[in-house]
C-alpha positions as semicolon CSV with decimal commas, in nm:
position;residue;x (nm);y (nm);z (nm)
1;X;2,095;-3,390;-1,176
2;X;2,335;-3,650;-1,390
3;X;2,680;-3,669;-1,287
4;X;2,908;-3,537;-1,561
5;X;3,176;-3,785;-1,668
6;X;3,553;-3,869;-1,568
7;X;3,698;-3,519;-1,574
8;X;4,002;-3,564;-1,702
9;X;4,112;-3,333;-2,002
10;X;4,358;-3,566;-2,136
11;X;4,186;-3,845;-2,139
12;X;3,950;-4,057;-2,352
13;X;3,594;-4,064;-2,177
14;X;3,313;-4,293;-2,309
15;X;2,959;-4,287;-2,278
16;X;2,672;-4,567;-2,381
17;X;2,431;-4,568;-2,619
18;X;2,170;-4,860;-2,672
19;X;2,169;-5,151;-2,883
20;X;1,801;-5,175;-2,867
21;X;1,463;-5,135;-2,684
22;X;1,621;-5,429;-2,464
23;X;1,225;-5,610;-2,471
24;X;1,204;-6,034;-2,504
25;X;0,919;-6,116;-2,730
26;X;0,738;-6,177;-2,470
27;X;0,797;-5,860;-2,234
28;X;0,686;-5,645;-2,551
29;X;0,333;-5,780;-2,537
30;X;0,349;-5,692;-2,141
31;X;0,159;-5,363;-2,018
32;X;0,360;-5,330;-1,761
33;X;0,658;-5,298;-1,912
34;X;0,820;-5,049;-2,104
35;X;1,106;-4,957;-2,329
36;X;1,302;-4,652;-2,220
37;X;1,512;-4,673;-2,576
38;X;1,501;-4,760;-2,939
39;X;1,878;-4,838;-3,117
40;X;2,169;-4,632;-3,098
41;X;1,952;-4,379;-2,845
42;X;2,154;-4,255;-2,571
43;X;2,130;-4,545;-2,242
44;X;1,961;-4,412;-1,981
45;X;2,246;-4,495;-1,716
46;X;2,484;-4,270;-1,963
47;X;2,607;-3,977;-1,771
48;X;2,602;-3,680;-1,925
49;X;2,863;-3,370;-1,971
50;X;2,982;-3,122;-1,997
51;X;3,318;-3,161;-1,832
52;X;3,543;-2,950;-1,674
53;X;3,573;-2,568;-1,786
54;X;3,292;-2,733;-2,033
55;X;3,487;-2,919;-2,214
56;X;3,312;-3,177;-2,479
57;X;3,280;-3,461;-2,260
58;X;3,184;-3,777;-2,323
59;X;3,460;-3,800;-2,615
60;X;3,243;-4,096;-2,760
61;X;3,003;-4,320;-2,735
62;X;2,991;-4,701;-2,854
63;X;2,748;-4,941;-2,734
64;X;2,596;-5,009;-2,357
65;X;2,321;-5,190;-2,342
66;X;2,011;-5,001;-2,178
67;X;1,748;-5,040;-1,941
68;X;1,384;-5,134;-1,952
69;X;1,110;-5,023;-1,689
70;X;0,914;-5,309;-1,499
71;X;0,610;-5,185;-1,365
72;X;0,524;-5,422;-1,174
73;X;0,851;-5,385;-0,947
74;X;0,829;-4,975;-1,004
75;X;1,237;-5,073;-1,104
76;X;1,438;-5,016;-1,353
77;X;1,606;-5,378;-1,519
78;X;1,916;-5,369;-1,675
79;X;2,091;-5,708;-1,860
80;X;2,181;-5,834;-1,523
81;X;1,817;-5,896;-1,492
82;X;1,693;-5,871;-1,848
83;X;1,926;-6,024;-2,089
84;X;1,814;-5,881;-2,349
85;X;1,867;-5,506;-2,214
86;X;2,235;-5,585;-2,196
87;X;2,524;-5,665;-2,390
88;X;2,674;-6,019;-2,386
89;X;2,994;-6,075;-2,247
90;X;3,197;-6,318;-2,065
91;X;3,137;-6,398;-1,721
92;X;3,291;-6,334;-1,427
93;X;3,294;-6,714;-1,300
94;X;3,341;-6,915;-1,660
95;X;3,381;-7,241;-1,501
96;X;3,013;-7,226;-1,413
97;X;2,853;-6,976;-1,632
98;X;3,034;-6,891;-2,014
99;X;2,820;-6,569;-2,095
100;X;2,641;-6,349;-1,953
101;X;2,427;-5,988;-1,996
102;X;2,484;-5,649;-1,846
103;X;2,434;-5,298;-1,899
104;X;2,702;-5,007;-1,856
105;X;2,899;-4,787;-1,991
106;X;3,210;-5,026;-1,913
107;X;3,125;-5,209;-2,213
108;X;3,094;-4,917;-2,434
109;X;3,436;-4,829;-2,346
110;X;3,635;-5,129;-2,432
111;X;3,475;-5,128;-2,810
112;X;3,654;-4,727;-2,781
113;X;4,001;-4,892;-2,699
114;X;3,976;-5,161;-2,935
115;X;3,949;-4,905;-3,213
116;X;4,234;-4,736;-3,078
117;X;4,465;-5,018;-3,076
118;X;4,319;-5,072;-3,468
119;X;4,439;-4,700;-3,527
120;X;4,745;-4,788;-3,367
121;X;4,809;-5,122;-3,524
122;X;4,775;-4,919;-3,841
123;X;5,003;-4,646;-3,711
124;X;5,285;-4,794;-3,457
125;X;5,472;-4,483;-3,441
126;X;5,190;-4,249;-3,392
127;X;5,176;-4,092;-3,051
128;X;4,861;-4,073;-2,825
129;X;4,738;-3,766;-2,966
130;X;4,722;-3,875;-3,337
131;X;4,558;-4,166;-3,244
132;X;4,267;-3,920;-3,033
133;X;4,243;-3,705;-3,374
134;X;4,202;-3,984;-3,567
135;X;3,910;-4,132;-3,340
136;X;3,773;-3,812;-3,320
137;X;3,732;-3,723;-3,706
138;X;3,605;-4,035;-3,770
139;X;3,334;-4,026;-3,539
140;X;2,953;-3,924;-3,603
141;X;2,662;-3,894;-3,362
142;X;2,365;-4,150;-3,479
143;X;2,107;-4,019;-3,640
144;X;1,848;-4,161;-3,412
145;X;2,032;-4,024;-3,114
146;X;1,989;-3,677;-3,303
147;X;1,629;-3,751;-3,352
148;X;1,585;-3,891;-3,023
149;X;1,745;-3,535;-2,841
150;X;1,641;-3,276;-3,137
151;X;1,409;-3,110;-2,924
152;X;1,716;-3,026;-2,637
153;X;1,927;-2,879;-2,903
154;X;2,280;-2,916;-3,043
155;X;2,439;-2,884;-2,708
156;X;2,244;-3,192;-2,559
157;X;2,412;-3,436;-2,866
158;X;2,748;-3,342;-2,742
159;X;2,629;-3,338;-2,403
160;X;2,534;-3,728;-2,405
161;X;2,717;-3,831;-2,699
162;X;3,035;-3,633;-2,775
163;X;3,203;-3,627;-3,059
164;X;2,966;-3,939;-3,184
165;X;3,043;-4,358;-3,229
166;X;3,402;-4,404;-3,420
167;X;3,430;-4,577;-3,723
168;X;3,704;-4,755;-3,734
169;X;3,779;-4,828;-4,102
170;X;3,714;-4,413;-4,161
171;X;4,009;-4,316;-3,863
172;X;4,216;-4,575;-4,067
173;X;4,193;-4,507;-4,462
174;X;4,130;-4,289;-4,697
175;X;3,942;-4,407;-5,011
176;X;3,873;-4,270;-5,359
177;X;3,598;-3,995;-5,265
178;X;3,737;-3,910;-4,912
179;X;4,124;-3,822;-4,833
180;X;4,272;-3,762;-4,461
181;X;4,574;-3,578;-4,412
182;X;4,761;-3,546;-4,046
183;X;5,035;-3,416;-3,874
184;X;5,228;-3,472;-3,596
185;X;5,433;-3,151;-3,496
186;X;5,494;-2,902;-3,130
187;X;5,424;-2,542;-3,089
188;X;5,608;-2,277;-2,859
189;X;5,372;-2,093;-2,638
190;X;5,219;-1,825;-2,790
191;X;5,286;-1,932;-3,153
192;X;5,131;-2,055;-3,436
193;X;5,171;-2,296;-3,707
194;X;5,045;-2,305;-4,027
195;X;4,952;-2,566;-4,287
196;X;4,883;-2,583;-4,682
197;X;4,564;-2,757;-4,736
198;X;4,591;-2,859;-5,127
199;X;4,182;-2,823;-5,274
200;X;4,152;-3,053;-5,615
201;X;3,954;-2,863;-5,904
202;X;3,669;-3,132;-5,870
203;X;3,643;-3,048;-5,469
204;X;3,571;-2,701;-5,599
205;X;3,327;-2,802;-5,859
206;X;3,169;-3,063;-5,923
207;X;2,799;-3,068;-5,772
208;X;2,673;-3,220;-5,454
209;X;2,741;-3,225;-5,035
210;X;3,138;-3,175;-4,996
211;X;3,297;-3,177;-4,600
212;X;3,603;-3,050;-4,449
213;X;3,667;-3,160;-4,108
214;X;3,944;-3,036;-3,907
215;X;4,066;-3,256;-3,609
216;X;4,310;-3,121;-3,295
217;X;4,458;-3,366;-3,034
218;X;4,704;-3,223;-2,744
219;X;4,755;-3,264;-2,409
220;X;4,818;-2,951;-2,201
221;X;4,944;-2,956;-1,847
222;X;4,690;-2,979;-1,554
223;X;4,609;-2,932;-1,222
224;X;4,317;-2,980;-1,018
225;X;4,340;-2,744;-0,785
226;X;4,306;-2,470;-0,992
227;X;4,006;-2,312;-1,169
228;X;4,203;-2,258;-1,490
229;X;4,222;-2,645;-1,503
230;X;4,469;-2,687;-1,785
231;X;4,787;-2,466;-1,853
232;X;4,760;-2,361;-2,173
233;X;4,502;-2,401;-2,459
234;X;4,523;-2,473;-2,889
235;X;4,260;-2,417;-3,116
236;X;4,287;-2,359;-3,524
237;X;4,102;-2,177;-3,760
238;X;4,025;-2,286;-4,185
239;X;4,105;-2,001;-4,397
240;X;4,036;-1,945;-4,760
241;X;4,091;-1,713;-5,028
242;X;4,404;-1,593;-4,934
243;X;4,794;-1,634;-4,987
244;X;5,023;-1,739;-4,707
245;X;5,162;-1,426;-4,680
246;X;4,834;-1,277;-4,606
247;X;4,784;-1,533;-4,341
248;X;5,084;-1,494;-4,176
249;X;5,071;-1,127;-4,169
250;X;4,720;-1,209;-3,934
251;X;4,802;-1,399;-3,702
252;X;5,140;-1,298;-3,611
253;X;5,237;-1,090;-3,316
254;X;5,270;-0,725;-3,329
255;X;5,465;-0,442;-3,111
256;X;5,215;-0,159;-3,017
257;X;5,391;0,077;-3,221
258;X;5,285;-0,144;-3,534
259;X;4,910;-0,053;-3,426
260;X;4,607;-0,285;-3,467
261;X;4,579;-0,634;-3,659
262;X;4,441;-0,599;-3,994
263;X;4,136;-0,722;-4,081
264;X;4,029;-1,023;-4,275
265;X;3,694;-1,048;-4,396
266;X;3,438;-1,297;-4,287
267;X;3,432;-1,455;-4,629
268;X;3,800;-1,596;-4,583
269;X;3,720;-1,762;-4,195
270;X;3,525;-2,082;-4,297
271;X;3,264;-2,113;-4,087
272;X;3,372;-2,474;-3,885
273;X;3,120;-2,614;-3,661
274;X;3,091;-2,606;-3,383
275;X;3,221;-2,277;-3,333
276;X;3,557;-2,218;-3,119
277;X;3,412;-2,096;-2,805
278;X;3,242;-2,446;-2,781
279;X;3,581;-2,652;-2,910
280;X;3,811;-2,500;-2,778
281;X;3,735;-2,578;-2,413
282;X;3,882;-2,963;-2,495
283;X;4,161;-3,089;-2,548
284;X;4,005;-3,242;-2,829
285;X;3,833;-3,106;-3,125
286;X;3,682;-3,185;-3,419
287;X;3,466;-2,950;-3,625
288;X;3,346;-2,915;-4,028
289;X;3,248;-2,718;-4,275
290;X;3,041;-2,792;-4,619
291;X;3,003;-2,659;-4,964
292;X;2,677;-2,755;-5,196
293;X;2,759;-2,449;-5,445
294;X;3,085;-2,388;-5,622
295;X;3,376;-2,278;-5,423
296;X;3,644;-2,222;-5,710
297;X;3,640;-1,858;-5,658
298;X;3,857;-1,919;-5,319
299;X;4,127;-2,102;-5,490
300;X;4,291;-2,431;-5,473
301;X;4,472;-2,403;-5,141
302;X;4,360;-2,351;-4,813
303;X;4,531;-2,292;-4,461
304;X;4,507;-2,400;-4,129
305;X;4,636;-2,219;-3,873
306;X;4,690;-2,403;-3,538
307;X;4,733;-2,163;-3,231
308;X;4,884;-2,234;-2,915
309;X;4,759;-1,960;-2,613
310;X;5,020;-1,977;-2,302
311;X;4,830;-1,991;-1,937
312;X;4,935;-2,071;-1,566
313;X;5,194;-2,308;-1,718
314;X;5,416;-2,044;-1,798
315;X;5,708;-2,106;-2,058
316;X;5,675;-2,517;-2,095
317;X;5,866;-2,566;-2,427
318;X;5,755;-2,719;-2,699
319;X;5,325;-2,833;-2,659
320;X;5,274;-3,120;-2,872
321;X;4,988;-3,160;-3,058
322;X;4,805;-3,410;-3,381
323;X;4,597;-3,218;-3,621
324;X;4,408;-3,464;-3,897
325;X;4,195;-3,294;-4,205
326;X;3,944;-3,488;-4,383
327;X;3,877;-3,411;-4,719
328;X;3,546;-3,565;-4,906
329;X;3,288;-3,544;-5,169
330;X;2,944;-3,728;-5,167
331;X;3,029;-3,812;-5,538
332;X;3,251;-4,064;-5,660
333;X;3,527;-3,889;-5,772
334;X;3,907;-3,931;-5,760
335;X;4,061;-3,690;-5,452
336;X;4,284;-3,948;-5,323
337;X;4,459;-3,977;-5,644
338;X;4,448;-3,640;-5,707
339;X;4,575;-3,495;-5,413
340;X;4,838;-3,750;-5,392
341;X;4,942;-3,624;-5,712
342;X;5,008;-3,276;-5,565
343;X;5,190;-3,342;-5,269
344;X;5,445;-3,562;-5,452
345;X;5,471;-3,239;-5,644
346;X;5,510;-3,011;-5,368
347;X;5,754;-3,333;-5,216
């Protein structure tokens, strides 16, 4: 079987996809030798998750390289031997040799860090975890990769691709038609936070595709040696449709003598995707909603409620944690100015 990738909870993993069908001109008119991959298909050499307790691993995926199949040989040819298959870099000895071609998943990575370090050239005060919530709700699996593993299912994409290839520009701005909001705040075991999504009257109405995408970033305690890998776990919920008092009175902790939780009917839950018992087993998360029909019959505000569940760890203090929301309409209409408007409001 594939190896699953670095195991680390806390940690950005990367996996490869291809920049090509890595053929010369000349090797596509050969018999003997065949493409494994089109474009932004997974790379062969790509390991594939899930990780630990699993957890969505690979986080992303950038570009690789791939590898071709020489029949003659009965091998498999990455860049080292097929330039083309590979990505160029520098080489290792540049007094005799400038460039040079190679396949791996160790070039996908660095594009991954030098996003980061765009997110964080943007941001210089923002901690690790905004930065991993921001990467994560701007990234989207290719659509040919989703063609290319549509007959494996939903769990093979985030198997072999994660949460998708990061756009940079997306982690970094908002723009007229699509607004991010994020936080930076802690939790106490066993507590929960909540947050006042503001929903513009043209979000609710106007026609065509709208999103909401909910992004999570913390970074639990660990230990290998035990089964229960990390100490505690977060995970959030969208809820519409309801006031804050309504919300808190949910979620809150309750003596036995105060009986049983009240319900809340499906209607309110938004229905994020994927689902919590798939998210929830990273440290990282990103999942969305969307709305083609009008939604102003749940209001103008929304809330999300972040949850922090204690574990081995105990009583830790304060878990840290990055939550990002991403707001957007496939129309051309002004969000960003109108919920800017609002929170100076609410300011």
């Amino acid at each position: 079987r594939l190896c699953e990738p670095a195991g680390g909870m806390n940690i950005v993993t990367v996996g490869a996809i291809a920049h090509g069908n890595g053929l010369s001109t000349r090797a596509a008119d050969n018999v003997g030798v065949r493409a494994i991959t089109d474009a932004f298909e997974p790379s062969p050499f790509s390991r594939a998750g899930p990780g630990v307790r699993g957890a969505i691993k690979p986080d992303f995926t950038d570009i690789g390289g791939t590898l071709i199949y020489d029949g003659p040989t009965a091998a498999l040819h990455g860049g080292e031997v097929r330039p083309e298959a590979g990505v160029m870099s520098l080489h290792y000895r540049p007094v005799d040799r400038l460039f040079a071609a190679r396949s791996g998943t160790s070039h996908a990575a660095p594009l991954v860090a030098f996003k980061a370090s765009q997110i964080l050239a943007r941001f210089p005060n923002s901690s690790a975890n905004l930065v991993r919530a921001l990467l994560a709700g701007s990234a989207s699996i290719p659509e040919e990769a989703s063609l290319r593993l549509a007959s494996l299912g939903n769990p093979a994409e985030l198997a072999l691709c994660g949460h998708g290839r990061v756009d940079s520009e997306r982690a970094a701005f908002s723009d007229d038609a699509r607004v991010v909001l994020y936080a930076e705040d802690e939790l106490a075991i066993d507590h929960f936070a909540v947050y006042q999504i503001p929903i513009p009257e043209p979000f609710q109405t106007e026609r065509g595709r709208r999103m909401i995408r909910v992004s999570l970033a913390y970074d639990p305690p660990v230990k290998h040696s035990r089964l229960d890998y990390n100490g505690l776990s977060m995970g959030f919920r969208l809820i519409r449709g309801c006031d804050a008092d309504e919300v808190f009175e949910h979620y809150r902790q309750r003596a036995q003598a105060e009986g049983p939780v009240p319900d809340m009917e499906n209607r309110f839950n938004c229905k994020l995707t994927p689902g919590p018992g798939i998210r929830e087993k990273s440290s990282l998360q990103t999942a969305s909603v969307t709305f083609s029909r009008d939604i102003s019959a749940y209001g103008d505000n929304y809330f999300l409620v972040v949850r922090c569940a204690g574990g081995w760890s105990g009583d830790t203090g304060q878990q840290s944690f990055a939550v990002t929301i991403e707001i957007s309409h496939e129309a051309e209409i002004a969000l960003y100015e109108r919920l800017r408007q609002r929170v100076r409001v609410r300011t």
